[in-house]
N, C-alpha and C positions, 0 to 999 in steps of 0.2 A: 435502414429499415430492419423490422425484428428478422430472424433465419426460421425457418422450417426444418427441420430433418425432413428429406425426400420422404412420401412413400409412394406408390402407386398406387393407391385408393384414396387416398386423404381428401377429405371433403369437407377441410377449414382452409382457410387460403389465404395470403393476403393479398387486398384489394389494389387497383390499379390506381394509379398516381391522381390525386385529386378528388377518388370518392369518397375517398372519408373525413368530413368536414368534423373536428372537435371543439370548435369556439362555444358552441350551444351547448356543448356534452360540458366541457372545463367550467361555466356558469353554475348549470345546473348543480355539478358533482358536490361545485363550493357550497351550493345554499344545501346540499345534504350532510354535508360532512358539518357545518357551522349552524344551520338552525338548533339542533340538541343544545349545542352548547350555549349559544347565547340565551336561551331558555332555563340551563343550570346558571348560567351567574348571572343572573337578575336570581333565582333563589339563594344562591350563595349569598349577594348582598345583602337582601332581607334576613339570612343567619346572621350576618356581621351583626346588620343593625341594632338587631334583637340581643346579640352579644353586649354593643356597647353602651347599649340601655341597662342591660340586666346589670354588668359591670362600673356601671357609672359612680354609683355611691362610693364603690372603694377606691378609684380612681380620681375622686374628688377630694377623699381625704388623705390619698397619701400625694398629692401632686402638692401640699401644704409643708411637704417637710422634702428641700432643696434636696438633701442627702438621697434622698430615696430618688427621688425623678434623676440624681446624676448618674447614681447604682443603674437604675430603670435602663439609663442610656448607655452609659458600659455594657449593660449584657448583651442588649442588642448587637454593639459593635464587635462584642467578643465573640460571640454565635455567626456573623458575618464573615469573620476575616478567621475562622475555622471551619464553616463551610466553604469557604474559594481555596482554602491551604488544604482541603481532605483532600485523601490520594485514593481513589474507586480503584478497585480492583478490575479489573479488566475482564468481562467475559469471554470466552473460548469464542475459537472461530467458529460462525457455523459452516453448514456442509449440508449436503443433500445426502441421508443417512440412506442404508438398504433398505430399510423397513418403510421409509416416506416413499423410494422408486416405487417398491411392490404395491402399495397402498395408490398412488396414482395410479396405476396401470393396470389393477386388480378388476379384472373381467373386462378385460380392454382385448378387442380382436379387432373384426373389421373397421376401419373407420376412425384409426387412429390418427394424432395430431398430435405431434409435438413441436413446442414453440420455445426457442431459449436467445440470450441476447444475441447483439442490440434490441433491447425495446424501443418504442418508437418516440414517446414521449416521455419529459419528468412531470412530476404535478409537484407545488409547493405550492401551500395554504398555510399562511401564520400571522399571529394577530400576537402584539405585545412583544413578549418577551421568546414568543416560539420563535424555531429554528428549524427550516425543511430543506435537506439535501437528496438528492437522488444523484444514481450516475446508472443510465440507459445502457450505457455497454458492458457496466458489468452485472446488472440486475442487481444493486444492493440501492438502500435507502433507509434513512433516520432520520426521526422526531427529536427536539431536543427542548426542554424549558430548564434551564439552571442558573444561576448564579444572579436572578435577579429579585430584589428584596425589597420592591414597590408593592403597591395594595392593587388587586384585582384579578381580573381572571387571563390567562393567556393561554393559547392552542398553539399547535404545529400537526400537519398533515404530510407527510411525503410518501411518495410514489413513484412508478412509473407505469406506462398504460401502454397500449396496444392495439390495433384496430386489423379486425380481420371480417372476412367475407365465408359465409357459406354457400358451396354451391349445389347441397341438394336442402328439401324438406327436412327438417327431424327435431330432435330435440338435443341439445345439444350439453352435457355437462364437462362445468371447466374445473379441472383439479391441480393446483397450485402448490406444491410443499414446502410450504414458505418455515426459511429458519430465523430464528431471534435471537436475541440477549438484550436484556432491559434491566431496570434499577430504579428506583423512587424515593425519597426522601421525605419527611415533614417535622418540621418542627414550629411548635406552638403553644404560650402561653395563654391562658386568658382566652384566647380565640381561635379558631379551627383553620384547618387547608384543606383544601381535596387533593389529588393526585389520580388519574387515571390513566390507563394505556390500552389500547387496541390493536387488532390489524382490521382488514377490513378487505372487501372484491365486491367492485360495481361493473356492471354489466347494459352499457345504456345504447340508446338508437343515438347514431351519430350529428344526425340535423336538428331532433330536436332537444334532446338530452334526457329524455323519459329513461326508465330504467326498466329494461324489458323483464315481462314474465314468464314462469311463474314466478318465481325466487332468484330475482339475479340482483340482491342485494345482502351478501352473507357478513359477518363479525365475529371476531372471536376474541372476547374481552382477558387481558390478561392481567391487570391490576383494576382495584377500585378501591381507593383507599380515604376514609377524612379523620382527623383525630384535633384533639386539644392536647394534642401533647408532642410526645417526639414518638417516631418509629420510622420504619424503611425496609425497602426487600429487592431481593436484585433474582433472575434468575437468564437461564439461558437454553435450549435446545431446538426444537422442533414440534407444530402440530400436522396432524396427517391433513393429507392432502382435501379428504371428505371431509374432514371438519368445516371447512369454509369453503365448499362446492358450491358456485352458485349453478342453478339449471335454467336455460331461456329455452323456448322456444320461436326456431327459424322455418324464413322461407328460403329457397334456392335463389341465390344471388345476393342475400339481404347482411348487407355491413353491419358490423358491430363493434363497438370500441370495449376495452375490458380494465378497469383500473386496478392495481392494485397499490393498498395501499398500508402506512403505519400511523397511527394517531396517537397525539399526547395532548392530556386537557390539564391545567391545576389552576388553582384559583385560593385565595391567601388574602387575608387583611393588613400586611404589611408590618413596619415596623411602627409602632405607636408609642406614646408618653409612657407607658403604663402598657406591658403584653404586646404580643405579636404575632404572627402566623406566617411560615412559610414554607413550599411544597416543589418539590421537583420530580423529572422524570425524564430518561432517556430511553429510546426503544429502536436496534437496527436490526433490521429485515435484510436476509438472502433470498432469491428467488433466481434461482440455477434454469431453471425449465419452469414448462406448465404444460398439460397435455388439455385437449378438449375431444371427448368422445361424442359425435354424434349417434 
């Protein structure tokens, strides 16, 4: 079960063995975190399509001369077996910096709550080529799409979530100072990739999976990327805790589960006769504590 720091006021709490049911929250959470995307690649597709119409003519005439389609296929295999041979530099560890404590904590008096691992659960959402790890006791979690060079769109969501009880009235804001380091890649002839990466804090009722209000759905985009060509960008540090505050409003006794989470979306026309497209992304999240101030 996740720990508390004592205080004698505190009036977030976790709840008693069996009232907090997640099966309806873990549904829901999926069809929120995967509707967007399934909605971007069905548009993705219709780019492809549109690409390999526009592209057709010259792909017609040079597929007529052997030489060019075996070149076509060299490159592609050259671009493959030097992106799985690249050696990424490694981002720095994160950490929970001074300036993320202060920024949590900042007009925090009566009514404090601080929450650090064990979390209670992992969440792993991945479609295709994603990859979602968590590990609950130490609070760290990452997304991963790499080294696959098929056509279409794949995601990865990891997490880990939390379910706690309020036991007065009020409103309750949760502040998280989640650390990162992330990196993306595309490369692309002829045809495009996306690449994208997030974090994200869901905040839902435990039975049925609604996402309670006002705002307890927050995001904090940190790449968005699509090209017809090559490019890439890595970075790593920290956003403040109120960047991605979600605020609910409780009643006295009323359970809530709290996700937190890292997202990776890319999507890629793969390797073709003639051009190609391909898009990657990595992104891991620390999350040392999380305070929530009634």
């Amino acid at each position: 079960m996740s720990q508390m720091i004592p205080k004698a006021d505190a009036n977030v709490q976790r709840p008693d063995v069996g009232e907090a049911s997640t099966k309806a929250a873990e549904e829901q959470l999926a069809r929120l975190v995967e509707e967007p995307w399934l909605v971007e690649a069905d548009t993705n597709e219709r780019i492809f399509a549109a690409e390999r119409q526009a592209n057709a003519p010259l792909v017609q005439f040079l597929e007529k001369d052997a030489d060019a389609v075996d070149a076509s296929q060299e490159i592609g295999r050259l671009r493959r077996k030097a992106r799985i041979q690249s050696d990424y530099v490694e981002a720095a560890a994160t950490h929970a910096y001074d300036s993320l404590m202060r920024d949590a904590l900042k007009g925090v008096k009566k009514g404090l709550n601080i929450f650090v691992p064990p979390y209670d659960w992992v969440i792993d959402i991945e479609h295709k080529a994603g990859e979602a790890v968590g590990d609950k006791a130490a609070g760290t979690f990452s997304s991963v799409i790499e080294g696959y060079f098929g056509s279409g769109a794949s995601w990865a969501t990891a997490g880990v979530g939390v379910a706690l009880k309020a036991t007065v009235d009020g409103v309750a804001n949760i502040r998280p100072p989640m650390s990162d380091s992330w990196r993306w890649f595309i490369d692309a002839t002829l045809f495009s990739a996306n690449t994208s990466g997030s974090c994200r804090v869901v905040v839902q009722d435990p039975v049925s999976g609604a996402v309670l209000g006002p705002d307890g759905d927050r995001s904090v985009p940190l790449w968005n990327h699509t090209s017809q060509t090559g490019a890439s960008g890595n970075g790593f540090g920290s956003f403040f805790a109120s960047d991605i505050a979600p605020t609910v409003t409780l009643s006295a006794g009323q359970v809530f589960n709290v996700s937190f989470l890292a997202n990776v979306f890319t999507d890629q026309s793969g390797s073709l006769a003639f051009g190609h497209s391909y898009a990657d992304g990595r992104l891991e999240v620390s999350l040392p504590f999380f305070v929530v101030q009634m």
